[in-house]
C-alpha positions, 0 to 999 in steps of 0.5 A: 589640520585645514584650519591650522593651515589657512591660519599659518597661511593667513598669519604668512600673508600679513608678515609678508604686508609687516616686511614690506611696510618696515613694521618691524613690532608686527614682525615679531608678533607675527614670527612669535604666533607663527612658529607655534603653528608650525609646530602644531602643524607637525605634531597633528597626525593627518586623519586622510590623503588630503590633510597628508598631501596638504601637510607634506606641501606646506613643509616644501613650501617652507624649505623653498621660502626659508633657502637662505635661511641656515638654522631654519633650513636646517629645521624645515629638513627635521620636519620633513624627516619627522613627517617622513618617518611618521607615514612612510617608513615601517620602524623595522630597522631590519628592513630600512632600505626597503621601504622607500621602494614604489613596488613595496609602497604599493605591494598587496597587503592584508586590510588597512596597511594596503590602502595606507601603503599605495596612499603614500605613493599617491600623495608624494606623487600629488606635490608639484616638487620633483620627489627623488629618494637616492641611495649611497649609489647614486642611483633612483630608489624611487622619483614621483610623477612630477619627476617623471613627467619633467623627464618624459619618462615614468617613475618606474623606468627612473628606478636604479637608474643614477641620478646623473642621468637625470641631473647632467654629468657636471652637474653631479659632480659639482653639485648633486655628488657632494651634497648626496655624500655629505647627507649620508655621512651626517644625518642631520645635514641638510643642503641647499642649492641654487641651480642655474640653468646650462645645456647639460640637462638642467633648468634653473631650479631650487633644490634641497637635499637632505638625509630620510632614516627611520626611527631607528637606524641609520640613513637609508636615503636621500631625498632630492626635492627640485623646484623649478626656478 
């Protein structure tokens, strides 16, 4: 996984120097070279909580690049409802809505699922991007410590709160609402927003919004994933 990851890294580094110098054959080469990168990036299962917290920051990393991007919006979003559903949810259509929930991340449990469980939590709680999951409610089924700390709060006094109260009431209904809504009445959508800065509770930031759902069933949540900037 390390070395996939230097190599798209590498690979991300010399298309950036073929875009600036006009070189448009590199170009190409390069973009052929790097999508199946990406692909073996996401289809390698991470064997611990570095190679997870590293793959989970690459995907971040590649929906904030790729923003004005439609088609590989679109795809970054898949990737992360694909790594999403891979580590975190249980498949247990029954119990869809549960397991996003931090208490039940790190509830105790019997051998090898208790490490695995209260490692999740850790690693969403590892990337720098402020990690919301939200409900058709609006309100907070779970937000990560970089969420937390940008609030001056804790994640678990942010849980079944409304997201308003986070992201500014004019804010919500102009930006956050619509995109929460759209997400849960098509799956496959994903969003992505330019925030300016206001007074109302919000800093200039990057966000993406986007549908998680299991294997099987239907979407459970929305995550919000903000970047300052």
């Amino acid at each position: 996984m390390e070395k996939l990851i230097e190599s798209f890294k590498m690979k991300c580094r010399q298309l950036h120097h073929a875009i600036s110098t006009g070189d448009d054959v590199l170009v190409s080469a390069l973009d052929r070279d790097i999508e199946p990168l990406i692909d073996r990036i996401v289809q390698s299962r991470a064997s611990d909580s570095s190679e997870l917290r590293a793959q989970l920051q690459l995907v971040c990393d590649l929906i904030r690049d790729d923003a004005g991007d439609k088609n590989r919006v679109l795809r970054n979003a898949a990737i992360m409802t694909v790594l999403l559903n891979r580590y975190l949810a249980d498949g247990d259509s029954g119990s869809n809505r549960d397991f996003l929930r931090p208490d039940r991340l790190a509830e105790p449990v019997e051998g090898d699922t208790a490490n695995q469980a209260t490692g999740h939590q850790a690693i969403l709680d590892s990337l720098s991007d402020r990690i919301y999951m939200v409900t058709p409610d609006y309100r907070i089924a779970y937000a990560n410590q970089a969420a937390a700390r940008y609030h001056r709060t804790s994640p678990f006094a942010m849980m079944g709160r409304l997201i308003s109260e986070y992201c500014g009431a004019c804010r919500f209904a102009l930006d956050y609402q619509p995109a929460i809504d759209t997400c849960f009445s098509d799956q496959d959508t994903v969003i992505s927003l330019k925030i300016a800065g206001d007074n109302d509770k919000c800093d200039p930031a990057t966000v993406a919004v986007n549908a998680v759902k299991p294997p099987r069933g239907a979407v459970v949540a929305v995550m919000i994933s903000e970047r300052l900037g």
